[in-house]
FIZADO-874704 format. One record per residue (C-alpha): x, y, z; residue in three letters. Coordinates in steps of 0.02 Angstrom, whole numbers, plus 50000, padded with zeros to 5 digits. Layout:
! residues N
X X&Y Y&Z Z&res ALA
...
END
This chain:
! residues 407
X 50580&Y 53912&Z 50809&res UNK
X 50547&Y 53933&Z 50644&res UNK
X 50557&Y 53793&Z 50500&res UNK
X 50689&Y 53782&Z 50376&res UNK
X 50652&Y 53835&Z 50225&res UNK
X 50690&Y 53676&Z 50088&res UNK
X 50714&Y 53784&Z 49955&res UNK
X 50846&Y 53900&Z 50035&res UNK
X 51043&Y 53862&Z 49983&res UNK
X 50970&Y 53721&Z 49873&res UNK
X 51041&Y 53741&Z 49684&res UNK
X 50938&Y 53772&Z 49526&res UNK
X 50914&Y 53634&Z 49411&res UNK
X 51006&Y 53741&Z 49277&res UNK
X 51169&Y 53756&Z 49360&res UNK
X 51183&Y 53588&Z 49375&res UNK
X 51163&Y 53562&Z 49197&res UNK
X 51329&Y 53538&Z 49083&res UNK
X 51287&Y 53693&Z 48954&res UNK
X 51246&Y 53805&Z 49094&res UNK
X 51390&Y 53745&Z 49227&res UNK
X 51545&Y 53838&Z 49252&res UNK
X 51667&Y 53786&Z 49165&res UNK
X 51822&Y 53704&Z 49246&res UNK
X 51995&Y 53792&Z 49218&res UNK
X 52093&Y 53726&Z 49045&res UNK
X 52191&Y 53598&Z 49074&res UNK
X 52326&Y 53501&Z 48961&res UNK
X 52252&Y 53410&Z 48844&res UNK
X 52256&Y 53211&Z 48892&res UNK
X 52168&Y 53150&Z 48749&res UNK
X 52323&Y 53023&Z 48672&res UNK
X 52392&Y 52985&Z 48855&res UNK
X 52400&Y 52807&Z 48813&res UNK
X 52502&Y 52843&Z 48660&res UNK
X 52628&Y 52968&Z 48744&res UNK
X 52641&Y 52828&Z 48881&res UNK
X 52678&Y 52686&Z 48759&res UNK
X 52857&Y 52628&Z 48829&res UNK
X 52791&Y 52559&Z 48977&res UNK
X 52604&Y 52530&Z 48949&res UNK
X 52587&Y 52441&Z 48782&res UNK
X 52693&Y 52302&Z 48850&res UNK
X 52555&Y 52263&Z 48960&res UNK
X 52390&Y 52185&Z 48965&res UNK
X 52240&Y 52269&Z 49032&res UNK
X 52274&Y 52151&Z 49192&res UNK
X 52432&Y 52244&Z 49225&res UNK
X 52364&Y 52439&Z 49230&res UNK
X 52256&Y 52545&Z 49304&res UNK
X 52126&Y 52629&Z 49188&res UNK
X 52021&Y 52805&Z 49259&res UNK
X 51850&Y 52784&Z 49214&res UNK
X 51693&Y 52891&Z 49229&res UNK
X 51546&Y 52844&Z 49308&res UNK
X 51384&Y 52822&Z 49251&res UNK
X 51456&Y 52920&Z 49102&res UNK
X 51291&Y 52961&Z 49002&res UNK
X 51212&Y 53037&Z 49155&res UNK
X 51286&Y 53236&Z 49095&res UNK
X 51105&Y 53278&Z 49049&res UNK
X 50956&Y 53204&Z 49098&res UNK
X 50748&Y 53254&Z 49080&res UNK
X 50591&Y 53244&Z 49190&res UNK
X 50549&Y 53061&Z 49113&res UNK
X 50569&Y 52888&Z 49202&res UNK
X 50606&Y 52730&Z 49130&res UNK
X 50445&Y 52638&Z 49123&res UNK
X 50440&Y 52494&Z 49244&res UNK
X 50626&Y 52525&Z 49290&res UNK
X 50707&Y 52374&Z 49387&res UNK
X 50862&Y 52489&Z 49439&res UNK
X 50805&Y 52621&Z 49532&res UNK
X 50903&Y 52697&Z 49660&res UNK
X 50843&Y 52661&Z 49813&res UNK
X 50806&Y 52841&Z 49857&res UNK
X 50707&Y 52919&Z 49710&res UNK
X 50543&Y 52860&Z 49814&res UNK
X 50582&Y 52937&Z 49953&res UNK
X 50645&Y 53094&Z 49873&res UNK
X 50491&Y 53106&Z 49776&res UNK
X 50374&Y 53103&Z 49932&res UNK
X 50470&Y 53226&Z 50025&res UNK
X 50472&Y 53328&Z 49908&res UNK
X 50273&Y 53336&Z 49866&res UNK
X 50266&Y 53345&Z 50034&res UNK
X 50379&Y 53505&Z 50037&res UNK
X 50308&Y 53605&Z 49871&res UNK
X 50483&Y 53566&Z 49792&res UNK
X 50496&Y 53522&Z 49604&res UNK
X 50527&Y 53324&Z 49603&res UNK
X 50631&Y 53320&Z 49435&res UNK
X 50741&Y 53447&Z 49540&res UNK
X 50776&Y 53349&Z 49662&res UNK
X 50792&Y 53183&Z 49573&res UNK
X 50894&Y 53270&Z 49456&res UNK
X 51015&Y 53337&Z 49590&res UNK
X 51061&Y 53175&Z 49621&res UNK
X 51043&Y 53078&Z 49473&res UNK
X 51182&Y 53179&Z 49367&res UNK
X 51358&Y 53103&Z 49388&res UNK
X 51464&Y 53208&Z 49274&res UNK
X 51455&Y 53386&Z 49195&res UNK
X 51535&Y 53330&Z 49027&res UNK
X 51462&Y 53225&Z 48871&res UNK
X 51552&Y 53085&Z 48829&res UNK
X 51661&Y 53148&Z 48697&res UNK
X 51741&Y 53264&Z 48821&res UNK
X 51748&Y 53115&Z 48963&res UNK
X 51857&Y 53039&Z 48830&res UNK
X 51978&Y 53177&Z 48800&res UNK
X 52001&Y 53214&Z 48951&res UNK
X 52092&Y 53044&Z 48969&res UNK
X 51973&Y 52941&Z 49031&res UNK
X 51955&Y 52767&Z 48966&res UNK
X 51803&Y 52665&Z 49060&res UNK
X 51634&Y 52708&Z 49015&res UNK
X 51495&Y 52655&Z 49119&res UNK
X 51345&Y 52668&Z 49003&res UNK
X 51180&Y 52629&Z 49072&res UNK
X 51046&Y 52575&Z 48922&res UNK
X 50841&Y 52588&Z 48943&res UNK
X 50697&Y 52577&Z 48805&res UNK
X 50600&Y 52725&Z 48841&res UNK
X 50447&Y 52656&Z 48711&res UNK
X 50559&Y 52725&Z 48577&res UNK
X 50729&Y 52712&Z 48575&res UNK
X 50881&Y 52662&Z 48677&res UNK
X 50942&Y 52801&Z 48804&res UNK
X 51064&Y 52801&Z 48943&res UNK
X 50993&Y 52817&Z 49111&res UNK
X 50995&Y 52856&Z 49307&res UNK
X 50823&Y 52862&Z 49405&res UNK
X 50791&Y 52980&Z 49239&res UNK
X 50814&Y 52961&Z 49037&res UNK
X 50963&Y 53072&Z 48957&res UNK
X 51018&Y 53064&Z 48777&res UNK
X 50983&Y 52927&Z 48670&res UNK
X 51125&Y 52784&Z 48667&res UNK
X 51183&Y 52829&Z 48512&res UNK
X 51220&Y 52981&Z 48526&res UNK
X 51360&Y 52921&Z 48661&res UNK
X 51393&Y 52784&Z 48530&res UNK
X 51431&Y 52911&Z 48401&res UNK
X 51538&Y 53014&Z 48539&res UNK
X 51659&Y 52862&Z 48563&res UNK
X 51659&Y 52793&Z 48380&res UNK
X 51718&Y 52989&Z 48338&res UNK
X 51846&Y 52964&Z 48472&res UNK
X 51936&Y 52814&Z 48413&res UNK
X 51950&Y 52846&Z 48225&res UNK
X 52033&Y 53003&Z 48284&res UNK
X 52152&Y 52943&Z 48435&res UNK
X 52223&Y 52802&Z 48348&res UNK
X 52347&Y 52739&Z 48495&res UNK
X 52211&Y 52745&Z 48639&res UNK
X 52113&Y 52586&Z 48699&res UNK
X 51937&Y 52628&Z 48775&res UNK
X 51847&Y 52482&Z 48878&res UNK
X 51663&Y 52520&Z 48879&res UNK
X 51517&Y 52424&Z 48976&res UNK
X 51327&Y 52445&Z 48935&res UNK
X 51225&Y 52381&Z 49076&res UNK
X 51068&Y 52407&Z 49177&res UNK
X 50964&Y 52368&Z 49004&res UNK
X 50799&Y 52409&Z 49075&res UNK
X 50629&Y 52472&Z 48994&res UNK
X 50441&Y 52396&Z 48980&res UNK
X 50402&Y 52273&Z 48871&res UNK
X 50357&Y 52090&Z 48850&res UNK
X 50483&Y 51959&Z 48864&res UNK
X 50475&Y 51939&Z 48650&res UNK
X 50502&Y 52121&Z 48622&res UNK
X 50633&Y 52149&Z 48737&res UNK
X 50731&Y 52000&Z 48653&res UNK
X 50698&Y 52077&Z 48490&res UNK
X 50761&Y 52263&Z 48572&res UNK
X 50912&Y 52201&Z 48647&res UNK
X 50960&Y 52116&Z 48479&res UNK
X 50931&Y 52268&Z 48403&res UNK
X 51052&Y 52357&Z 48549&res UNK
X 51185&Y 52225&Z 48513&res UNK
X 51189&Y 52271&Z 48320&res UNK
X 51190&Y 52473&Z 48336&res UNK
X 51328&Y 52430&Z 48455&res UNK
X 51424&Y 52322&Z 48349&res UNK
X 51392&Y 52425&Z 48195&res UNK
X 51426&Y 52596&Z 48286&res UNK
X 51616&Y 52515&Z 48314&res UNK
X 51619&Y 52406&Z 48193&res UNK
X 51823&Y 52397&Z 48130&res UNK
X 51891&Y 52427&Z 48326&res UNK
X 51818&Y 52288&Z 48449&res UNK
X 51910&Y 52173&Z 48539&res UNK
X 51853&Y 51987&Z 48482&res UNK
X 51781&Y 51888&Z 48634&res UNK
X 51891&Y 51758&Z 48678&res UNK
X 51863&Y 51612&Z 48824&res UNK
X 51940&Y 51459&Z 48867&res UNK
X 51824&Y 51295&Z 48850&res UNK
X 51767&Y 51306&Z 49033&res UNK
X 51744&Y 51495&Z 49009&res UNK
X 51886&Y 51586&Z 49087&res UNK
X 51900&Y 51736&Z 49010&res UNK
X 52058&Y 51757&Z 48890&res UNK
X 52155&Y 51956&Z 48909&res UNK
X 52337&Y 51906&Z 48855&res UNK
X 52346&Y 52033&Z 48735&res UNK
X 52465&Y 52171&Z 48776&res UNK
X 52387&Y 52325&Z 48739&res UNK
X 52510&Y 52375&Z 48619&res UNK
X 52466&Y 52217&Z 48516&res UNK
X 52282&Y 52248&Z 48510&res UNK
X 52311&Y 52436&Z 48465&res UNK
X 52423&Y 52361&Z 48301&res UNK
X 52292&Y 52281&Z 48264&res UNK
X 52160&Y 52409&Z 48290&res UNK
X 52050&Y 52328&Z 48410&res UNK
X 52038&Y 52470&Z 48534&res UNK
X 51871&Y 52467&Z 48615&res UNK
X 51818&Y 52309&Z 48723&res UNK
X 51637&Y 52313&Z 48759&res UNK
X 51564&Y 52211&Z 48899&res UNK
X 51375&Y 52174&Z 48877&res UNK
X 51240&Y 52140&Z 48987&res UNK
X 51175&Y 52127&Z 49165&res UNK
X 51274&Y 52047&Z 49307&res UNK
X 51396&Y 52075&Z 49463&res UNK
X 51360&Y 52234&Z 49497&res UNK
X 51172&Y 52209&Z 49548&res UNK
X 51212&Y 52061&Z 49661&res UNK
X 51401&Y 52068&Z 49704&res UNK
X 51412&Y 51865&Z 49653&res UNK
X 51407&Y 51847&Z 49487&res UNK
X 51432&Y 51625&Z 49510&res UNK
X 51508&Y 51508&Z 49413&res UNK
X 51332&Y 51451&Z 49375&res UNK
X 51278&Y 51589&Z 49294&res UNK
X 51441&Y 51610&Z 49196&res UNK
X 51358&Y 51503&Z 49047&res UNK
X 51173&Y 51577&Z 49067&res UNK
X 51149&Y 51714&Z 48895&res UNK
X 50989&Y 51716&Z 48858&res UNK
X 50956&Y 51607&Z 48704&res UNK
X 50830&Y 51733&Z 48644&res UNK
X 50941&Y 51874&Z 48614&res UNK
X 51068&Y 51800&Z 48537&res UNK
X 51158&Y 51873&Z 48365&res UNK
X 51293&Y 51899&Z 48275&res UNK
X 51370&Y 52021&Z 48376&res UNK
X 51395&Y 51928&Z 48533&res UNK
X 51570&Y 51887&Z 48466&res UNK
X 51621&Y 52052&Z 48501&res UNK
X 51509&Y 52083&Z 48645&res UNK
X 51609&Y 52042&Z 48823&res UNK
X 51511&Y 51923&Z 48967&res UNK
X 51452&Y 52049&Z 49116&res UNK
X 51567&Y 51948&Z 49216&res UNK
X 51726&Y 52019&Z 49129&res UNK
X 51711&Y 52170&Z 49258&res UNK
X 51705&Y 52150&Z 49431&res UNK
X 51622&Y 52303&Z 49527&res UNK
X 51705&Y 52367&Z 49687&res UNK
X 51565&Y 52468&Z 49751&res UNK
X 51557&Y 52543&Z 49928&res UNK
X 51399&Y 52592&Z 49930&res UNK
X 51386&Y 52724&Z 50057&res UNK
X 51399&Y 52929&Z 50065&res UNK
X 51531&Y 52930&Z 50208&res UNK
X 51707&Y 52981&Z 50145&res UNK
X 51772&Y 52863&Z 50284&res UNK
X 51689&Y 52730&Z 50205&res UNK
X 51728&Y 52742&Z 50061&res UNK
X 51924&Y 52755&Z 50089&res UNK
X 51916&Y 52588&Z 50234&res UNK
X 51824&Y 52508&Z 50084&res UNK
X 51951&Y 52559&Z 49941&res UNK
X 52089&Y 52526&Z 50074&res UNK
X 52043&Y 52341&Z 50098&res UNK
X 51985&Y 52309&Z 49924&res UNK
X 52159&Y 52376&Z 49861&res UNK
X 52258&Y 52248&Z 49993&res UNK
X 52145&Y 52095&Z 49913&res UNK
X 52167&Y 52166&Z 49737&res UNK
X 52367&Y 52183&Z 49767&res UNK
X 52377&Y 51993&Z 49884&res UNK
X 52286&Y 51911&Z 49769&res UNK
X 52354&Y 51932&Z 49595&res UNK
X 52315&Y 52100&Z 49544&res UNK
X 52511&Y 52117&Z 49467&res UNK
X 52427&Y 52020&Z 49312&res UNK
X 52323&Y 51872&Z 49364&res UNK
X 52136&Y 51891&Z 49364&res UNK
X 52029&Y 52017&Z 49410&res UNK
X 52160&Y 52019&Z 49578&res UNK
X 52052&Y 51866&Z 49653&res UNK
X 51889&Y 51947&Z 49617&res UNK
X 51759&Y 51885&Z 49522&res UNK
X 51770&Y 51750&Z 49372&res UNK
X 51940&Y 51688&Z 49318&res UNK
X 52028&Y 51835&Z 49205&res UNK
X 51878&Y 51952&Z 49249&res UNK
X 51953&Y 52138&Z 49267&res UNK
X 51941&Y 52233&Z 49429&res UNK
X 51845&Y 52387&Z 49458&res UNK
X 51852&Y 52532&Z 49587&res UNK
X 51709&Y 52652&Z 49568&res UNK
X 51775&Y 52797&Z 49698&res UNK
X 51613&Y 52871&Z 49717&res UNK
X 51482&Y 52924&Z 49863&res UNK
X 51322&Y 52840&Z 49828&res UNK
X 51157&Y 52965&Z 49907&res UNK
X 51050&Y 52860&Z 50012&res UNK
X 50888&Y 52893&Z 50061&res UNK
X 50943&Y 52993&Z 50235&res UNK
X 51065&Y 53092&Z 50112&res UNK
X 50929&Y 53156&Z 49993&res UNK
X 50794&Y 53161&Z 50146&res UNK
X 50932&Y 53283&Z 50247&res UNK
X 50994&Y 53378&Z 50088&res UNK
X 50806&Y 53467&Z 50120&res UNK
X 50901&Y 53546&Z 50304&res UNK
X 51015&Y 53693&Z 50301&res UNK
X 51193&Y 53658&Z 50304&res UNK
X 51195&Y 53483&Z 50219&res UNK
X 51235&Y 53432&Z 50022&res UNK
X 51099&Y 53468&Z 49902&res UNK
X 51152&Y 53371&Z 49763&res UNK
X 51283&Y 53220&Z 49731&res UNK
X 51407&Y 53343&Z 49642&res UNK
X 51423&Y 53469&Z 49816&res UNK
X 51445&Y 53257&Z 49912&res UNK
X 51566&Y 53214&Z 49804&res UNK
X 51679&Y 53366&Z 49800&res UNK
X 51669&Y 53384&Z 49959&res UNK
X 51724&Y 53174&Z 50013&res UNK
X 51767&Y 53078&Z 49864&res UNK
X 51869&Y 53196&Z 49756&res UNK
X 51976&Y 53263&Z 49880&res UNK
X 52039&Y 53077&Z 49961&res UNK
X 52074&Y 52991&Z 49781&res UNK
X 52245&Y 53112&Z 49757&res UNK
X 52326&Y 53057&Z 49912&res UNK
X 52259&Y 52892&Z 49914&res UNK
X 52337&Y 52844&Z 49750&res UNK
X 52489&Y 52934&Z 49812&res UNK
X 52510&Y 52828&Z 49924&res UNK
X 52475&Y 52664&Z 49845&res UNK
X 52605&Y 52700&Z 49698&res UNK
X 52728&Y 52733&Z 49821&res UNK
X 52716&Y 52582&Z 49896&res UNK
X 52735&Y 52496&Z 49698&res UNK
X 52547&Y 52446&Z 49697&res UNK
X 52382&Y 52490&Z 49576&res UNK
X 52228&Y 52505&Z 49674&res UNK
X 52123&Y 52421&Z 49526&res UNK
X 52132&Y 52389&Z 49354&res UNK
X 51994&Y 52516&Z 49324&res UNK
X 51961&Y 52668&Z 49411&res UNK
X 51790&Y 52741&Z 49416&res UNK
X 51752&Y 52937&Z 49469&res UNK
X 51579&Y 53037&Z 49485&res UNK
X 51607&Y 53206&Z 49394&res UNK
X 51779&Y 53151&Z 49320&res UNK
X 51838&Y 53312&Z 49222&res UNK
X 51853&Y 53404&Z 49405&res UNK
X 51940&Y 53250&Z 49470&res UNK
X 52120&Y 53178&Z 49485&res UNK
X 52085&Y 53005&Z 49416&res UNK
X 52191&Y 53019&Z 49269&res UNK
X 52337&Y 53097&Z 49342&res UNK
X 52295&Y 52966&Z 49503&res UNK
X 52295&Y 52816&Z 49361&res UNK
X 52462&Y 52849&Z 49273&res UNK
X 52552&Y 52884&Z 49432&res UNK
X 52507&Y 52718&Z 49488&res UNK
X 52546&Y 52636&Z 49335&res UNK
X 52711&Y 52711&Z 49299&res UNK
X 52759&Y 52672&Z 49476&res UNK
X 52673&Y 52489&Z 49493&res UNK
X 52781&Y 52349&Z 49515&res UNK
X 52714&Y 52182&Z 49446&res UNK
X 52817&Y 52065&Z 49534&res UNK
X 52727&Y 52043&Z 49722&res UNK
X 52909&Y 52051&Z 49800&res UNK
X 52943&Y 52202&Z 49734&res UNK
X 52797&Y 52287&Z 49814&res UNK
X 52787&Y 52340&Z 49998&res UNK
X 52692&Y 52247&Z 50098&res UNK
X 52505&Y 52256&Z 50090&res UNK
X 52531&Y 52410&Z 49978&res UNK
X 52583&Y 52518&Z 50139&res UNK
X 52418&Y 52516&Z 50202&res UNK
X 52308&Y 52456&Z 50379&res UNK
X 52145&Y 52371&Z 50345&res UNK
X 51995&Y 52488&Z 50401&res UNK
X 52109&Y 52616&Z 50388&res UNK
X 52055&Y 52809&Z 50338&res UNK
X 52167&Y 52907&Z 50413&res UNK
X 52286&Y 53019&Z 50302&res UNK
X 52186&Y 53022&Z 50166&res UNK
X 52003&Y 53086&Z 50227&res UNK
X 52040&Y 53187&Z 50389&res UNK
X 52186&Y 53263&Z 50283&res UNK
X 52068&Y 53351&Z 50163&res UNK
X 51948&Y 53409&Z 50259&res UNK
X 52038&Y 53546&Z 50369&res UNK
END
């Protein structure tokens, strides 16, 4: 028979940019949530709530250039790349159809409610940009987007981690970039971060109740540097280990990697994902996720994060060139991840449980994550007793939530 065609049913590259997407249907604005929820969430710390985050948040826009020498490449941009020189098909199309995790900028992440940025940070030879498999806007332009945010939304608290620092250059100059990184962050927020605080051994210290830190204006925590997320065991060993030759000034207010541990599932199955959310949410709920530490993940008082996202892997880019199948990580995600998370969290708040103390989402202003995040809190019960037992859920379990949403 014939061959299919790869460029048939696959999107332009201009659709799936943010200026030239459609535009998703008004909703009520959900920029000073925290503040219109402050009876019952100020009294708590940011161990005892659920927070809806964004994923890879700077990746709205992105260009045609790579980060020299990257060390975090996704595992499929080779492949994609080959296939599609192979096929006659643009590669920054198909890179890009996979690299962009949201259709918003950062300032609009931010009022639409959502209060975890993931920022990704790379030297391009010039200047700090966020990045995925490609370069977007420089870093401080999404600096600028949250420091706008906060002066403005005085009762909101913002937790914001800038990762993945990748780029070429010599071991001296990248000491000498990434204390320049540290200052523009520090001096972007200066007046609003949340002091770094540790016991002697180097447990972290989150006592605060939000309400307390927001009296005091110190609304954005920023967690610095790389760790966890890359190998799943961030050790005690390498609790202590900052490099020397960065260090500055603003390290007080800069948070250890290990403050956030990453929940990842790493797959592009919607089954998956939920088994994996399902048993990560009975752990995070067992093992002191009412207020202990990170819910028995990670270091002691690290917080615990969800990302409820489909991750492409190389078969899902590979097959995206057949009719029929996803042809970019926005079609895989609306049609898996977004639809699951509403019933999910349903469920878990009925049972008196939070799935995580951060909640991460891929294209977050189509998503339920906010709504999904305050139901949970409002209907969390910190007390294990009070909560039904393992958080009305089976191990392994998808059922009701995937199968559900896809009749």
């Amino acid at each position: 028979g014939a061959r299919p065609n790869p460029l048939e049913g696959r999107l332009s590259l201009a659709s799936l940019r943010p200026e030239q997407s459609q535009k998703s249907p008004p909703r009520a604005s959900l920029a000073d949530w925290m503040a219109e929820d402050a009876a019952s969430l100020y009294a708590r710390t940011l161990h005892e709530v659920t927070l809806p985050g964004t994923h890879d948040s700077g990746a709205y826009w992105l260009s045609k250039q790579t980060i020299p020498d990257a060390r975090f490449p996704p595992r499929w941009v080779a492949a994609a790349i080959a296939a599609a020189e192979r096929l006659g098909v643009p590669v920054d199309e198909v890179i890009t159809a996979w690299a962009l995790t949201q259709t918003a900028d950062v300032g609009e992440q931010l009022r639409a409610g959502f209060r975890y940025l993931d920022l990704r940070a790379g030297w391009n030879g010039t200047v700090w940009c966020v990045h995925h498999a490609e370069v977007g806007v420089a870093l401080s332009v999404v600096l600028d987007d949250l420091a706008a945010f906060v002066k403005r939304h005085r009762g909101e608290f913002v937790v914001a981690q800038v990762s993945h620092l990748d780029g070429a250059f010599s071991s001296a100059e990248k000491a000498k970039r990434v204390r320049e990184l540290k200052a523009s962050l520090t001096d972007a927020l200066r007046g609003h971060l949340v002091p770094v605080a540790v016991t002697g051994d180097g447990a972290l210290i989150l006592n605060d109740t939000i309400g307390e830190m927001v009296a005091r204006d110190e609304r954005v925590l920023v967690v610095f540097g790389d760790g966890d997320y890359s190998d799943g065991d961030y050790s005690s060993g390498q609790k202590n280990a900052r490099d020397e030759d960065d260090a500055s000034d603003a390290d007080a207010f800069l948070w250890p990697p290990w403050t956030l541990h990453n929940g990842w599932a790493d797959t592009d199955d919607p089954d998956a994902l939920v088994r994996f959310a399902t048993d990560e949410t009975i752990a995070f709920n067992e093992k002191g996720g009412g207020g202990g530490g990170g819910g028995g993940f990670g270091e002691p008082g690290s917080l615990f994060k969800l990302s409820w996202t489909l991750t492409a892997q190389t078969s899902t880019v590979l097959e995206s060139f057949l009719p029929g199948e996803p042809k970019s990580l926005r079609e895989l995600d609306a049609a898996g991840a977004r639809p699951s998370l509403a019933p999910f969290a349903a469920r878990i708040a009925n049972a008196g449980c939070r799935a995580s103390n951060i909640l991460s989402v891929d294209f977050a202003v189509a998503s339920d994550a906010v709504r999904a995040a305050r139901l949970m809190n409002a209907a969390s019960a910190d007390e294990p007793g009070k909560r039904e037992d393992r958080c009305g859920l089976e191990s392994g379990d998808a059922r009701g939530f995937v199968a559900a949403t896809s009749e």
